[in-house]
C-alpha positions, -999 to +999 in steps of 0.1 A: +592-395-532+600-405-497+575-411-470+589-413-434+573-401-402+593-371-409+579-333-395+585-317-362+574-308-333+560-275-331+546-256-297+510-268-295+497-237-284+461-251-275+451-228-253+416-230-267+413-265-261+384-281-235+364-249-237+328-246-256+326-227-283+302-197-280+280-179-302+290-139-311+253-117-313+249-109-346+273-081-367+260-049-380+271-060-409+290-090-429+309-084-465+306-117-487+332-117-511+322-143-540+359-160-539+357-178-510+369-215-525+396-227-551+379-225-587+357-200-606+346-172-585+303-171-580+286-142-594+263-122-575+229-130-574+211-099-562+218-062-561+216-034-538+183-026-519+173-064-523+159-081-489+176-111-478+174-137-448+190-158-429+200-188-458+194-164-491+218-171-517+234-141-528+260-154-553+259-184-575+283-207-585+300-206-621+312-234-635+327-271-627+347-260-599+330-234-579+306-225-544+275-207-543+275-185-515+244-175-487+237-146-463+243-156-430+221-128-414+190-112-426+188-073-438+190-056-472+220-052-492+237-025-490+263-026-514+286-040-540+320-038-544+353-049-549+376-060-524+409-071-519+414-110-503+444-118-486+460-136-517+462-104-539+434-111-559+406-084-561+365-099-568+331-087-561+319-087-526+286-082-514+278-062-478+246-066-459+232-046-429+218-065-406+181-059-395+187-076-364+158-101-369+180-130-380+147-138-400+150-176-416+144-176-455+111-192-460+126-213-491+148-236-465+137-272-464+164-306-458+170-317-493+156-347-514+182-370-520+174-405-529+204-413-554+238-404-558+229-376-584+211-359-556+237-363-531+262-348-551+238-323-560+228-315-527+264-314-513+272-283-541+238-266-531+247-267-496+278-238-506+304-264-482+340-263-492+367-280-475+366-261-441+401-273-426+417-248-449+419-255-488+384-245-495+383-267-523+346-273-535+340-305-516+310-321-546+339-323-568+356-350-543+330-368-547+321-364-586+341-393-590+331-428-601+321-445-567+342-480-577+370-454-573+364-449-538+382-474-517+381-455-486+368-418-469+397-402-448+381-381-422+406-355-411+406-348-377+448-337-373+444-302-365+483-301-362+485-262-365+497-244-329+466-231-317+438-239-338+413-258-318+379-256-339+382-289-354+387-304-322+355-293-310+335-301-336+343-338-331+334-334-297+300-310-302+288-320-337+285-355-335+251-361-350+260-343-379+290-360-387+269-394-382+242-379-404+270-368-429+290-402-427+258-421-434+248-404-458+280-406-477+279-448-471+247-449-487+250-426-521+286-434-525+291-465-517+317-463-495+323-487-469+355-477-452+360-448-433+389-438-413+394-411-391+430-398-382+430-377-349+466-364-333+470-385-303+473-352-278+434-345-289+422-370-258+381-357-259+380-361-296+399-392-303+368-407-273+340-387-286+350-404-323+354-438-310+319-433-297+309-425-331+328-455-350+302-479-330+272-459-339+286-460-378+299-494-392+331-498-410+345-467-391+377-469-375+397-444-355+437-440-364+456-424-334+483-402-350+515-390-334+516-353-328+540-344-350+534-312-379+522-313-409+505-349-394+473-330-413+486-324-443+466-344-471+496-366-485+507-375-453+472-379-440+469-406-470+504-424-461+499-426-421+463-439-424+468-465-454+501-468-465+494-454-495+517-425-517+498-401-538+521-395-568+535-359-579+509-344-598+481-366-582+453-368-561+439-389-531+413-406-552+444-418-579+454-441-550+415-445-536+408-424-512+388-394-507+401-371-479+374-345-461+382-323-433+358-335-399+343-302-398+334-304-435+313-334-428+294-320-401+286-291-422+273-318-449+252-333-423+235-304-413+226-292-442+210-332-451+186-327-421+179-292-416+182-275-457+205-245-441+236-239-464+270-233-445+263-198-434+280-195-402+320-209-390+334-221-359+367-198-357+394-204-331+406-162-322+442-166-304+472-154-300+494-132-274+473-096-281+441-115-278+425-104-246+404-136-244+414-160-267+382-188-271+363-204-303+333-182-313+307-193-337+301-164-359+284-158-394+304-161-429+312-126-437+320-112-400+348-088-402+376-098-382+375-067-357+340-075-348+353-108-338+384-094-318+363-070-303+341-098-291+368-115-275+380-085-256+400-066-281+437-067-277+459-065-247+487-048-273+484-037-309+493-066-330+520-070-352+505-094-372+468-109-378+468-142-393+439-162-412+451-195-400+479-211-387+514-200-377+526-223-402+509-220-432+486-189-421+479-163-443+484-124-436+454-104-436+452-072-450+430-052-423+409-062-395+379-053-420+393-086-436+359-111-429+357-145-416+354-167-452+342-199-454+373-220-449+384-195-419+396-217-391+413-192-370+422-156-367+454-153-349+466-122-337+502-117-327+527-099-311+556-082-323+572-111-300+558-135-313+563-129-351+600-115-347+621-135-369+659-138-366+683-126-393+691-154-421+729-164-418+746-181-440+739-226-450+759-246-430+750-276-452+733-291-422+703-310-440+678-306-412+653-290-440+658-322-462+651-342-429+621-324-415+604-323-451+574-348-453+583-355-490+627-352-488+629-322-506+659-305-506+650-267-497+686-257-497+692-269-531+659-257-544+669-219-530+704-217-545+686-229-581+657-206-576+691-179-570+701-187-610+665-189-620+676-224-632+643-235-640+650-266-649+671-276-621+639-269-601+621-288-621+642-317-612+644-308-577+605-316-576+600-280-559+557-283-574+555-314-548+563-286-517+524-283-501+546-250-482+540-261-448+570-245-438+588-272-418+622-268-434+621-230-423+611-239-386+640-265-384+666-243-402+693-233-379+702-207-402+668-189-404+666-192-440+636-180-458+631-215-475+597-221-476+593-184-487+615-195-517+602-226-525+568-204-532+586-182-553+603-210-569+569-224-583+558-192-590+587-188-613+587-222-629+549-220-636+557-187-655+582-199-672+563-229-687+531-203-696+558-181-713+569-215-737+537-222-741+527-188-753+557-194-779+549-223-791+511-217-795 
């Protein structure tokens, strides 16, 4: 695999950035859905006419790899149903009326955590999941034995256009990411932290060099702006030096990588006992009236947020949970704010008008601008023949789909939309041998 400070440049889009984020008054309503993390979906833990508060867990987690999830507001549950996520995948989800008391659960209290059992513990209880994106169930990271851990990678890239959350938790959520850090030192072991900030972020990169002498063995990487700068593998190589493998993961090389937000969410819940209830969420793009960051509770539907921010100045084409790079399209505006939501984009028919795909030209500008040197051009005429195992040579499972080949490509191809399919089709090809040979 080759590592070069490879990428591009995409329009930064910050229009967010330097403003505080403010609080939206509480929804009629929020819908939970119990899949809000990678893993086992949580089950629900009460039923319809139950009272809950602010802090009530209404679904636990289910098995190794899962999230227990908690009301944000307090009211009575209303119902329980099925709903369709943005992925495809249909699960329960829970939907509470709001009593408009915002009523704390009596049961909240900081946890107990005087060993690394408890820390671990305390870190699933707390419901957080990797909040730049992944929404992978952040104990697990850290389920690990601790001689493993040679160093904490604190991601602060934000390299997305717009997105601007992140940003302002490093400069508003200090404390909590110096409770969270601690914390972490002590139960883990760990004694090196770094934390890799885009160089254009000029309050955050300050506001967490203020924090590196308040926490020792904490340094500050300045990163060049350049996408996917955020992207875990990358994050790894421009911080340490070090290459994850294909197949591996950032503590195979010793490191543990957690988004900044992520921490601070770990640190609150260390001194105050209140699970991640309620997210930060950047709402942009050009049919957003008012485009600013808006603290709102988990479960929110995404037209009560818009309406917040003035409704749109033209019907959207396209609403986005993320990113314009790796952003997922949301089904409806009833679509709610989930845990790892980090934006809400709304866009215009401008904005997400894509030119016609003409023929290769042989170019290599995808192979250039790919983080890892994949070839998407290759990949898309083997994908073509359903050569599986030309794919499989072509290393398409290392893609992390961050769609830089597609921006670069001067032929508009749909590469990265390929490469997805591409892995899609290998994996189901493998499950179908499988199934043979079992």
């Amino acid at each position: 695999m080759s590592f070069f400070l490879s990428g591009v440049h995409v329009p930064h889009r910050k229009h967010t950035a330097g403003q505080s984020a403010v609080y939206m008054p509480t929804p009629k309503t929020i819908t939970l859905p119990v899949s809000m993390h990678i893993g086992v979906p949580a089950r629900p833990s009460v039923k319809v006419g139950d009272p809950v508060y602010v802090g009530t867990p209404i679904a636990e987690a289910t098995g190794a790899v899962s999230s227990p999830i908690f009301s944000g507001i307090s009211g009575k549950v209303t119902k329980i149903s099925e709903m369709l996520l943005a992925g495809g995948n249909t699960v329960p989800a829970v939907t509470i009326e709001s009593d408009g008391e915002m009523t704390v659960d009596s049961a909240i209290r900081p946890p107990v955590v005087n060993t690394r059992e408890d820390m671990i513990e305390a870190i699933r209880a707390s419901g957080v999941v990797g909040l730049g994106g992944a929404g992978f169930p952040t104990y697990v990271k850290f389920n690990v034995d601790p001689s493993r851990i040679e160093v904490l990678i604190i991601n602060g890239a934000e390299c997305e256009p717009y997105i601007t959350s992140d940003s302002l938790t490093m400069v508003d959520r200090v404390d909590d990411m110096v409770y969270g850090l601690e914390a972490m030192k002590k139960h883990f072991g760990i004694r090196q932290i770094i934390i890799g900030i885009e160089k254009n972020k000029k309050r955050a990169i300050a506001s967490m060099q203020a924090l590196a002498k308040r926490v020792s063995g904490v340094t500050v990487h300045v990163l060049p702006a350049v996408y996917p700068q955020g992207g875990e593998k990358v994050l790894v190589y421009h911080t340490t030096k070090k290459v994850i493998p294909a197949g591996k993961l950032p503590i195979d090389v010793g490191c543990i990588v957690c988004n900044c937000t992520t921490v601070a969410a770990i640190g609150n819940y260390l001194k105050t006992g209140m699970p991640l209830i309620r997210k930060c969420v950047t709402v942009d793009g050009g049919a957003v009236k008012t485009p600013q960051n808006v603290i709102v509770p988990i479960g929110t539907s995404l037209a009560e947020v818009f309406d917040f921010c003035g409704g749109f100045v033209t019907a959207p084409e396209k609403v986005l949970y993320g990113g314009p790079m790796m952003g997922i399209t949301v089904p409806d505006l009833n679509a709610p704010i989930l845990k790892n939501t980090n934006a809400i984009l709304a866009l215009t028919a401008e904005e997400t008008k894509l030119p016609k795909p003409t023929a290769c030209i042989r170019c290599g500008s995808c192979t250039n601008a790919c983080p890892f040197g994949l070839a998407p051009s290759s990949i898309l005429r083997a994908y073509q023949k359903k050569d599986t195992a030309l794919l499989e040579k072509l290393s398409v499972e290392t893609c992390m789909e961050c769609g830089c080949c597609s921006f670069m490509c001067p032929a508009s191809r749909p590469l990265v939309q390929t490469n997805k399919l591409a892995k899609a089709l290998l994996k189901e090809t493998r499950m179908k041998e499988a199934s043979k040979n079992g």
